[in-house]
C-alpha positions as CSV (number, residue, x, y, z in Angstrom):
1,X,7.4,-15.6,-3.3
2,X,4.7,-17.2,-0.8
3,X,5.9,-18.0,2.7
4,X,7.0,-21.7,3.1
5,X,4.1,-22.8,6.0
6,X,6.4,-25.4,6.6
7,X,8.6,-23.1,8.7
8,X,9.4,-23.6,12.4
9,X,9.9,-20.4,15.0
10,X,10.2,-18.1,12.3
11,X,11.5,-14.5,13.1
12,X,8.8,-11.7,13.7
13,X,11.9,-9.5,12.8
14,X,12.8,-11.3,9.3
15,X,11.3,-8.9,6.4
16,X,10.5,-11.9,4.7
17,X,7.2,-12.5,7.1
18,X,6.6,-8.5,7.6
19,X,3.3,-9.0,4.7
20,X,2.0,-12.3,6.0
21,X,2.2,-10.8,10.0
22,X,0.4,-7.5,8.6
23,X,-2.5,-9.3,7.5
24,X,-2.9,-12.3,9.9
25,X,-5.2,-12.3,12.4
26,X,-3.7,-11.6,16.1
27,X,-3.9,-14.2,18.9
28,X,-3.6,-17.1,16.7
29,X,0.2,-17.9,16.5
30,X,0.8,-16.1,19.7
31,X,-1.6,-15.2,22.5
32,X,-2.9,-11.9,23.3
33,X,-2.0,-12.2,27.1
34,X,-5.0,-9.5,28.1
35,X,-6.6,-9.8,31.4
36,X,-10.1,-9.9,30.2
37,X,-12.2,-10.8,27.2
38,X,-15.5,-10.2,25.7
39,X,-17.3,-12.2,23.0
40,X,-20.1,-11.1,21.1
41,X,-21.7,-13.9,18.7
42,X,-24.1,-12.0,15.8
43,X,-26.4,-12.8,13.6
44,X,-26.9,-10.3,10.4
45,X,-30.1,-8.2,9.8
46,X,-28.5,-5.8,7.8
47,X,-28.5,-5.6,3.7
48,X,-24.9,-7.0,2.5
49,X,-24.1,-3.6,1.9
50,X,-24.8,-2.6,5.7
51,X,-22.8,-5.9,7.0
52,X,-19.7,-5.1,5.0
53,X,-19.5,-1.7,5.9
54,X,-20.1,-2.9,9.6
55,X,-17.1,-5.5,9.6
56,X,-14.7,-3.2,7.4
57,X,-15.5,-0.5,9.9
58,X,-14.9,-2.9,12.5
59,X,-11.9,-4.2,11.7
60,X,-10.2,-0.4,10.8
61,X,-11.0,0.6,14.8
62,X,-10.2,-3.2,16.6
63,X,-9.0,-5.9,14.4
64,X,-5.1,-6.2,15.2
65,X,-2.8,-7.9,13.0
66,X,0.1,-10.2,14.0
67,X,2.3,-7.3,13.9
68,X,0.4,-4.8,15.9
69,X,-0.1,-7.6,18.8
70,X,3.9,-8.3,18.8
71,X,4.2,-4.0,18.8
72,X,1.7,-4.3,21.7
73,X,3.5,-6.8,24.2
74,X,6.5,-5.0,23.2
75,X,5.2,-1.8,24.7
76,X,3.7,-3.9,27.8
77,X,7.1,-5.2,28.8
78,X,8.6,-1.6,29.0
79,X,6.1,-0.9,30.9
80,X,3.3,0.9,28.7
81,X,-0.1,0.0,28.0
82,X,-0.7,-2.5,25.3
83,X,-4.2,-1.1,24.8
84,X,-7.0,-2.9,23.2
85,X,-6.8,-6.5,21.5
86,X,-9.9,-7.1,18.5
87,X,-10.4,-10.3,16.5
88,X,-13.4,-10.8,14.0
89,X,-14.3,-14.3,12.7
90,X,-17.7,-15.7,10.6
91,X,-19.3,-19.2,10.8
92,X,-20.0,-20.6,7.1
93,X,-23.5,-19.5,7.7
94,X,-21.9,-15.5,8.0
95,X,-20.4,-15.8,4.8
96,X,-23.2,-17.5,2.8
97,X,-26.0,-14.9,4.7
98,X,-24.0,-11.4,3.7
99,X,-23.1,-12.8,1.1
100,X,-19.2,-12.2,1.3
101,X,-18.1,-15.2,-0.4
102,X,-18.2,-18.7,0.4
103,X,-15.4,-21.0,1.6
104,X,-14.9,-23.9,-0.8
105,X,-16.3,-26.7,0.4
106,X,-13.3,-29.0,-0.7
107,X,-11.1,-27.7,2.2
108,X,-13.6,-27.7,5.0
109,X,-16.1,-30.2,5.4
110,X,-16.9,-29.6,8.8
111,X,-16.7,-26.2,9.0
112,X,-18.9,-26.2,6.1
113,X,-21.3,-27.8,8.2
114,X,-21.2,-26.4,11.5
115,X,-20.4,-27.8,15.3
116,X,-24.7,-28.3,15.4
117,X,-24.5,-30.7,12.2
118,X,-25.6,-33.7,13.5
119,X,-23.1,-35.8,12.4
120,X,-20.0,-34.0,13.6
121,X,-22.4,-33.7,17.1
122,X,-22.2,-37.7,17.1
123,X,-18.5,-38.1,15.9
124,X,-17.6,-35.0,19.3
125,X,-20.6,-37.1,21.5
126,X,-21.8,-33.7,22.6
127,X,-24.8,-33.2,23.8
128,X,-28.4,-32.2,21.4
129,X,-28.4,-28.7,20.6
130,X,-31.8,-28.0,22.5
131,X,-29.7,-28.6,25.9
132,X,-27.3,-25.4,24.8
133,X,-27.7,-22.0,26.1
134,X,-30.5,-20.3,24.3
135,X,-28.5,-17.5,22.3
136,X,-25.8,-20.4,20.9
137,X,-28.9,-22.7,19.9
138,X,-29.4,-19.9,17.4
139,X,-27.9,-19.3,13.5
140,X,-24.7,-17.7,14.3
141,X,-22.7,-15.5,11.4
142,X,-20.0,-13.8,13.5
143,X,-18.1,-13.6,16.5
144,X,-16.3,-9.9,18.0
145,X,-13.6,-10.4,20.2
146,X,-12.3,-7.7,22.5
147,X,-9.7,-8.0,25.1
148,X,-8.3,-5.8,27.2
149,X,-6.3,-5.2,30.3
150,X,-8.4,-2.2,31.5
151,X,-11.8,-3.9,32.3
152,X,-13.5,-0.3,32.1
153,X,-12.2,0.3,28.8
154,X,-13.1,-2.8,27.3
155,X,-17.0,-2.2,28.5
156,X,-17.2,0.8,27.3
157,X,-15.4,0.0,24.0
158,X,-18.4,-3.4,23.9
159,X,-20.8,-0.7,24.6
160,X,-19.8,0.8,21.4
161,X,-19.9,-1.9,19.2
162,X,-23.3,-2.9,20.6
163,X,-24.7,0.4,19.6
164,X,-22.9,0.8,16.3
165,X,-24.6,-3.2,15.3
166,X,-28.8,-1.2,15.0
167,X,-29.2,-2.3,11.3
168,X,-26.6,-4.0,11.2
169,X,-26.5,-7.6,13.5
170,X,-28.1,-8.9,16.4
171,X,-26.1,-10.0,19.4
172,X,-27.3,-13.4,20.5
173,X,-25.4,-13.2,23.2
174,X,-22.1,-12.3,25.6
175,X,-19.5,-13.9,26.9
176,X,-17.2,-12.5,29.4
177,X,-14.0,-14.5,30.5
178,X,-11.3,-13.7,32.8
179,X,-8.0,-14.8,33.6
180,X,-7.6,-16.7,37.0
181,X,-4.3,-16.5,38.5
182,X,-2.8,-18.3,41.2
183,X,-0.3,-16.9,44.2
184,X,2.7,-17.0,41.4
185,X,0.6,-15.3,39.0
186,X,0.3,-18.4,37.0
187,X,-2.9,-18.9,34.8
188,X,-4.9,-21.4,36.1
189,X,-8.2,-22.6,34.8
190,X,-11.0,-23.2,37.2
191,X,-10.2,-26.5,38.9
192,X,-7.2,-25.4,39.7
193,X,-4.8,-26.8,37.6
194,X,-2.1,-24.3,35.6
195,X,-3.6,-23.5,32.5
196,X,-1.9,-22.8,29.4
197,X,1.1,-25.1,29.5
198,X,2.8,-26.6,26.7
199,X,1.8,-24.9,23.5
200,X,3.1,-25.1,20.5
201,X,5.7,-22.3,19.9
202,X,6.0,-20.6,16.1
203,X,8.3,-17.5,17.0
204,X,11.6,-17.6,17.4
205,X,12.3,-16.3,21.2
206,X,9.1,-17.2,22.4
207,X,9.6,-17.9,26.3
208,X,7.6,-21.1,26.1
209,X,10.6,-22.7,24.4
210,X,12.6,-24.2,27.1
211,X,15.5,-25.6,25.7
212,X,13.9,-28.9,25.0
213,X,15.6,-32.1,25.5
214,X,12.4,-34.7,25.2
215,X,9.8,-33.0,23.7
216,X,10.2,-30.1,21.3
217,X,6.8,-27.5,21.4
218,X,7.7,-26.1,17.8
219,X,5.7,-25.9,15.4
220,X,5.6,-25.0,11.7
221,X,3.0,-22.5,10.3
222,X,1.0,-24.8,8.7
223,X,-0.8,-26.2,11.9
224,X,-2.5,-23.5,12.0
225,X,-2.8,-21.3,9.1
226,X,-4.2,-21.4,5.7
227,X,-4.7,-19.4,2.7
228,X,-7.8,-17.0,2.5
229,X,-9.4,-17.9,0.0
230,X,-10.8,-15.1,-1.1
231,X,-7.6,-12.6,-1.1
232,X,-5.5,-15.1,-2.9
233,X,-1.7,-14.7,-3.6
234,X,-1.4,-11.4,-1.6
235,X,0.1,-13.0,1.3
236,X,-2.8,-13.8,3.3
237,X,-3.5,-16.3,5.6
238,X,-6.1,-17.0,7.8
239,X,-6.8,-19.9,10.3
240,X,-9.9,-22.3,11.6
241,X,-11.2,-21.1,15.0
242,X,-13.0,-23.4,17.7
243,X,-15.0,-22.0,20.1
244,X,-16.8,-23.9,22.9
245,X,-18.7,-23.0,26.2
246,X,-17.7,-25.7,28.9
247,X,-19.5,-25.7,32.2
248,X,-17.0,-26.8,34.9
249,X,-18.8,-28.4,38.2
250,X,-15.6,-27.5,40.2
251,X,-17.9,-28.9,43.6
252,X,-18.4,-32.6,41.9
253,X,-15.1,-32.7,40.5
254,X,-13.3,-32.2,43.8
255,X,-16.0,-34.7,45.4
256,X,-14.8,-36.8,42.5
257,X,-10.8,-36.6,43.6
258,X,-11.2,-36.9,47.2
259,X,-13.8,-39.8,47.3
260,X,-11.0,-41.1,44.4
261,X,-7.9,-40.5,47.2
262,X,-10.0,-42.4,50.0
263,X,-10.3,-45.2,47.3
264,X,-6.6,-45.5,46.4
265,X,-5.6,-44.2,50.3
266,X,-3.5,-41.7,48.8
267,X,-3.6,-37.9,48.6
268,X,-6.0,-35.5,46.9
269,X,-3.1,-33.9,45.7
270,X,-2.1,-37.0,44.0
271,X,-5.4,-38.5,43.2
272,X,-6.2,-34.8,41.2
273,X,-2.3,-34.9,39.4
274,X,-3.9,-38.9,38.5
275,X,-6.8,-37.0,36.6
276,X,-5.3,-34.4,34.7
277,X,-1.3,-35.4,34.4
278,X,-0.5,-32.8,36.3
279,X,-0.3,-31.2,40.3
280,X,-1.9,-27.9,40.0
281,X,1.5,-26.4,39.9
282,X,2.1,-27.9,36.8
283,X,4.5,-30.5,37.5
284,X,4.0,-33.6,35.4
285,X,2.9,-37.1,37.8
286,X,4.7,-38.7,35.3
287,X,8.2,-37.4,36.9
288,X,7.1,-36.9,40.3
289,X,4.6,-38.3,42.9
290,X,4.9,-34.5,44.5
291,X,4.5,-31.1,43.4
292,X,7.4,-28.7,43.4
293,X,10.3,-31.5,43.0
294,X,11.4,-30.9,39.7
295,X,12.8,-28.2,37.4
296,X,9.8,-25.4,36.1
297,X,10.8,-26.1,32.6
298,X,10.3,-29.9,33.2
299,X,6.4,-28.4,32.8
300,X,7.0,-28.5,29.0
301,X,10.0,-31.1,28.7
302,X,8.7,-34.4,29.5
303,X,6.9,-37.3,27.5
304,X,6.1,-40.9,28.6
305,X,8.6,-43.0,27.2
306,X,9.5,-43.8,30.8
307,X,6.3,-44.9,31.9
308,X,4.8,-46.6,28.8
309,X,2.5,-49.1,31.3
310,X,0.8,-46.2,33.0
311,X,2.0,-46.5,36.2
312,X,3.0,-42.7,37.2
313,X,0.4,-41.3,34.7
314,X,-2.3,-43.0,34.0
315,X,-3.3,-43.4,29.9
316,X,-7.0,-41.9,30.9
317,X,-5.4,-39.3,32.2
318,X,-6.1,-35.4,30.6
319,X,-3.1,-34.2,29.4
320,X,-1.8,-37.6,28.1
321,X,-4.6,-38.3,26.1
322,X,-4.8,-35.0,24.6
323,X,-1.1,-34.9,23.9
324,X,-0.2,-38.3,24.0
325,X,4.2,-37.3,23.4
326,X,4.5,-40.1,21.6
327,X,2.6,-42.9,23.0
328,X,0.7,-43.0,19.5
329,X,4.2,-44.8,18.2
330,X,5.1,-46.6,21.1
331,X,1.8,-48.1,22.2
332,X,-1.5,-47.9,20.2
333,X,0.1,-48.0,16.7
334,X,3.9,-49.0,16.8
335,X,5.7,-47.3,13.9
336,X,3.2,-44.3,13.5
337,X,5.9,-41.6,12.6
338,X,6.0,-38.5,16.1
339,X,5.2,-36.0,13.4
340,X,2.0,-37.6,12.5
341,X,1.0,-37.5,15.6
342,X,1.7,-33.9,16.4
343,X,0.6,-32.9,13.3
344,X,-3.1,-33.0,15.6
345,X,-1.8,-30.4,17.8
346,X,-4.2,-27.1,18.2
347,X,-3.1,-23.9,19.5
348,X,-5.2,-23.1,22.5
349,X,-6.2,-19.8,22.8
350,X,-9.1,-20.5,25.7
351,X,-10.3,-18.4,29.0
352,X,-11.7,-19.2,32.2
353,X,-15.4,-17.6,33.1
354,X,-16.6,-17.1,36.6
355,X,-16.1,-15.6,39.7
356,X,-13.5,-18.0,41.4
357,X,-15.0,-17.1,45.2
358,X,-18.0,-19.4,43.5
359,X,-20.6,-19.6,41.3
360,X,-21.4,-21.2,37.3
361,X,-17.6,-20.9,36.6
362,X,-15.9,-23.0,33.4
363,X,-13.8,-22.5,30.3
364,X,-14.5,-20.4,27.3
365,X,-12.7,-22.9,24.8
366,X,-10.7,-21.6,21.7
367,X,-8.5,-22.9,19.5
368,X,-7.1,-22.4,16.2
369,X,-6.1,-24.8,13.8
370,X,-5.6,-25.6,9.8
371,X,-8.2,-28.3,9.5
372,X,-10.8,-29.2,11.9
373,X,-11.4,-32.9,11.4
374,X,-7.3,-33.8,11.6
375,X,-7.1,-31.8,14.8
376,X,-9.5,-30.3,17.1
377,X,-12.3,-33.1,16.1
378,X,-9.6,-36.4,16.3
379,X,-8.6,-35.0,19.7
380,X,-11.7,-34.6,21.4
381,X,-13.4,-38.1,19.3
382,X,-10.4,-40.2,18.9
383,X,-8.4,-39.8,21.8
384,X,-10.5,-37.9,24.9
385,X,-13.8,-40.2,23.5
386,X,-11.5,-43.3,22.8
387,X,-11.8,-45.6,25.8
388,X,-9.4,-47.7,24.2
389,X,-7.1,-45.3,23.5
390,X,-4.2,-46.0,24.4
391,X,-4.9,-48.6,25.7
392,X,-7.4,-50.8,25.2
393,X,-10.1,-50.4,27.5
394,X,-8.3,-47.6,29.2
395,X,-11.3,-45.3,29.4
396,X,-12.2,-42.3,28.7
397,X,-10.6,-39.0,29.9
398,X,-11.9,-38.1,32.9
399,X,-11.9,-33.9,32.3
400,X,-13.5,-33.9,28.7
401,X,-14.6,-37.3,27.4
402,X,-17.6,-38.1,26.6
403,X,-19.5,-40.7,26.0
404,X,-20.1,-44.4,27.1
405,X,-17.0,-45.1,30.0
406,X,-15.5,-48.8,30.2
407,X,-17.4,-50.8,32.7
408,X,-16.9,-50.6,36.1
409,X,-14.1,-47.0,35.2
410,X,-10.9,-46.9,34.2
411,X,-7.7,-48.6,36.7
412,X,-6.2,-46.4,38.7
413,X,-2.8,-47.4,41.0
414,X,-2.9,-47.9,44.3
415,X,1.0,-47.1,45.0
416,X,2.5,-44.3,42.7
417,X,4.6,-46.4,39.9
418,X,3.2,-49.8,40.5
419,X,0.8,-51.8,38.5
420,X,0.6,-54.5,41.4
421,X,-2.9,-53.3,43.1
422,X,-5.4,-51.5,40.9
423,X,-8.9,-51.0,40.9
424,X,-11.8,-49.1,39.1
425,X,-13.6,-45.6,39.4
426,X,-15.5,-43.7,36.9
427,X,-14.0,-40.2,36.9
428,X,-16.1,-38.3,34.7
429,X,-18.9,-35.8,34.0
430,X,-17.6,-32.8,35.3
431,X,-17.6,-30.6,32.4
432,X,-21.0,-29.9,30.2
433,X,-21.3,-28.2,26.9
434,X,-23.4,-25.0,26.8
435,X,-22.9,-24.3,23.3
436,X,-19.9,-23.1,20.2
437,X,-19.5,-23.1,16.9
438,X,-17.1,-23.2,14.3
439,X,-15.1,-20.0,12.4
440,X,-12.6,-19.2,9.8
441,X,-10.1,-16.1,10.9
442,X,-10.1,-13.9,8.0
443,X,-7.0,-11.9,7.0
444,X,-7.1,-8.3,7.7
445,X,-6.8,-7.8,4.0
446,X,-10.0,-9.2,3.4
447,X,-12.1,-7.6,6.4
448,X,-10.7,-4.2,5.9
449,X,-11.2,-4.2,1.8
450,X,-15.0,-5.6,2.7
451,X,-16.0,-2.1,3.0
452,X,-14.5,-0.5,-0.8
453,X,-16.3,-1.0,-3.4
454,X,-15.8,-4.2,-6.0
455,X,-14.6,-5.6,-3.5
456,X,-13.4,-9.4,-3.2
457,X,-15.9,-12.1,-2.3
């Protein structure tokens, strides 16, 4: 019988899930946790013979399944090394080019066409193609991901897979990402702020569960995974992958705050919480005008049914706009059911890049999802790129929108909680697109039977 998708914190333990966690993907309903990352983004040379070999070979030595990764961080926690973390995913361009089957274009319109189409570059408001990095302004058909605790290890293992792709696949090019911790060994991306908070939560025990009282962070499996098409009825599920290059200006966007604190003659501290929804600890503005004044799993348990005119956190604000808790309902479309709302919800799977002592620093961006256009693309069009959503005229969000702000900026408060005194600033432009695409998560199933022959296409 297939596995009901519709299920909520299922049971990594539960025999009933043992052949859909053998041949899913790692990283995608939980994180892989390692401390560094590499991507390498290919385009095929090789014969489709050569290429299928290549990923079946590939995905034998690195790719880990669901269950190997939970096997893994079980082994970490006692203390043990958790050894390396592989993923392999292919653009629609990979599986037309090696011809290893094509994804039906009814399911996927815009993975079909590609993050470069220039229809879904209009819909995102990114920026043309021929501003990208030169290797992502190229045809890409794959993307290798290695991570791995031991930094050494993990070069030496990229080392070998360059080598191993003569014949095979060139690499357009690498991406190296890190994770940046602060002084409570917190993630943190490179602003500042934690990073990480508030995903949604499939497996049952998962510590980012808090015990919810206002917002629950489950999520059934069908957020994120789909069937693969090309093993069907075996069990095996794959999921559509995001990634995206974002150049952080960390020295504008902390020009930005503080010329914004001297404005509102408050705090950086605050004016920076008024930007993203949150203190860089994590706590919410929404609850608190101060970091470090409420309860840690508060971080997670909080929406903004309390402050539904924006006073505490502004509607422009980061984190509300990309996960509005319910404002959708209350505000820009009463009677829109919560579940419809959070049915846009991606699991992000993203990691900083950069030396934090300075430099070109940002955010390699992934996420996974179960449809493109309902999730990743409505967040970052509808809601970051709606200035009037929530509100109208309420601007654009002032980390990732883009696009064509509200005259004059968005309203900011003068006195925390307090629509009295407000006035206008345009917070924005601080993070620039250097290039992505789009990718389906294969099951293991299908890369490691890639290399038998009469195999499935």
């Amino acid at each position: 019988m297939p596995v009901d998708l519709k299920a909520t914190l299922i049971d990594p333990a539960d025999p009933t899930y043992k052949p859909l966690l053998d041949n899913l993907q790692g990283n995608i309903i939980k994180a892989h946790g390692r401390m560094h990352t590499a991507s390498l983004f290919l385009r095929f040379t090789g014969t489709p013979a050569v290429v299928k070999k290549w990923i079946s070979d590939f995905a034998r030595q690195y790719v880990t399944s669901t269950s190997a990764q939970i096997e893994q961080a079980k082994k970490y926690r006692n203390g043990k090394d958790g050894g390396i973390f592989g993923n392999f995913f292919l653009t629609a361009l990979g599986y037309q080019n090696s011809q290893l089957g094509i994804m039906p274009r009814d399911r996927q319109a815009s993975f079909n066409a590609g993050m470069k189409n220039v229809r879904i570059q209009d819909r995102l408001g990114d920026p043309p193609v021929e501003q990208w990095e030169s290797g992502f302004q190229q045809d890409i058909h794959a993307l290798a991901f290695l991570a791995d605790d031991n930094e050494a290890r993990l070069k030496a293992a990229c080392d070998t897979v360059t080598a191993s792709l003569n014949g095979v696949a060139t690499v357009l090019t690498k991406e190296h990402g890190v994770r940046w911790l602060n002084d409570k060994e917190e993630d943190i991306e490179p602003f500042g702020y934690r990073d990480g908070v508030s995903q949604p939560v499939f497996l049952k025990g998962s510590t980012e569960s808090p015990g919810e009282t206002r917002w629950d962070p489950s999520a059934s499996l069908e957020l994120v995974l789909v069937e693969d098409p090309n093993v069907p009825g075996r069990d095996c599920y794959g999921s559509f992958l995001v990634f995206r290059k974002l150049e952080q200006d960390v020295r504008k966007f902390n020009e930005q705050v503080s010329r914004l604190a001297q404005a509102l003659g408050t705090t950086a501290d605050l004016a920076g919480a008024y930007v993203v929804g949150r203190f860089k600890d994590g706590t919410p503005v929404t609850l608190s005008d101060k970091p470090g004044t409420i309860e840690p799993r508060q971080h997670i348990d909080f929406d903004y049914e309390q402050d539904t005119e924006g006073a505490r956190c502004p509607f422009h604000a980061h984190i509300r706009k990309t996960n509005p808790r319910g404002d959708t309902g209350r505000l820009a479309q009463p009677g829109i059911p919560l579940e419809q709302e959070r049915r846009h919800r991606i699991a992000r799977r993203g990691q900083p890049y950069g030396n934090p002592n300075g430099g070109a620093a940002g955010l390699l961006f992934l996420c996974f999802q179960s449809d493109i256009s309902l999730q990743f693309e409505f967040i970052q069009s509808s809601w970051a790129n709606g200035i009037h959503f929530v509100k109208m005229n309420g601007g654009l969000d002032g980390v990732i929108g883009q696009g064509t702000q509200v005259p004059d900026g968005p309203l900011w408060c003068k006195t925390y909680g307090s629509l009295d005194e407000t006035i206008g600033f345009d917070f924005s432009d601080v993070i620039k697109l250097k290039g992505g695409d789009y990718f389906f998560a294969p099951s293991v199933a299908f890369l490691q039977g890639l290399g038998t022959t009469g195999s499935a296409r």
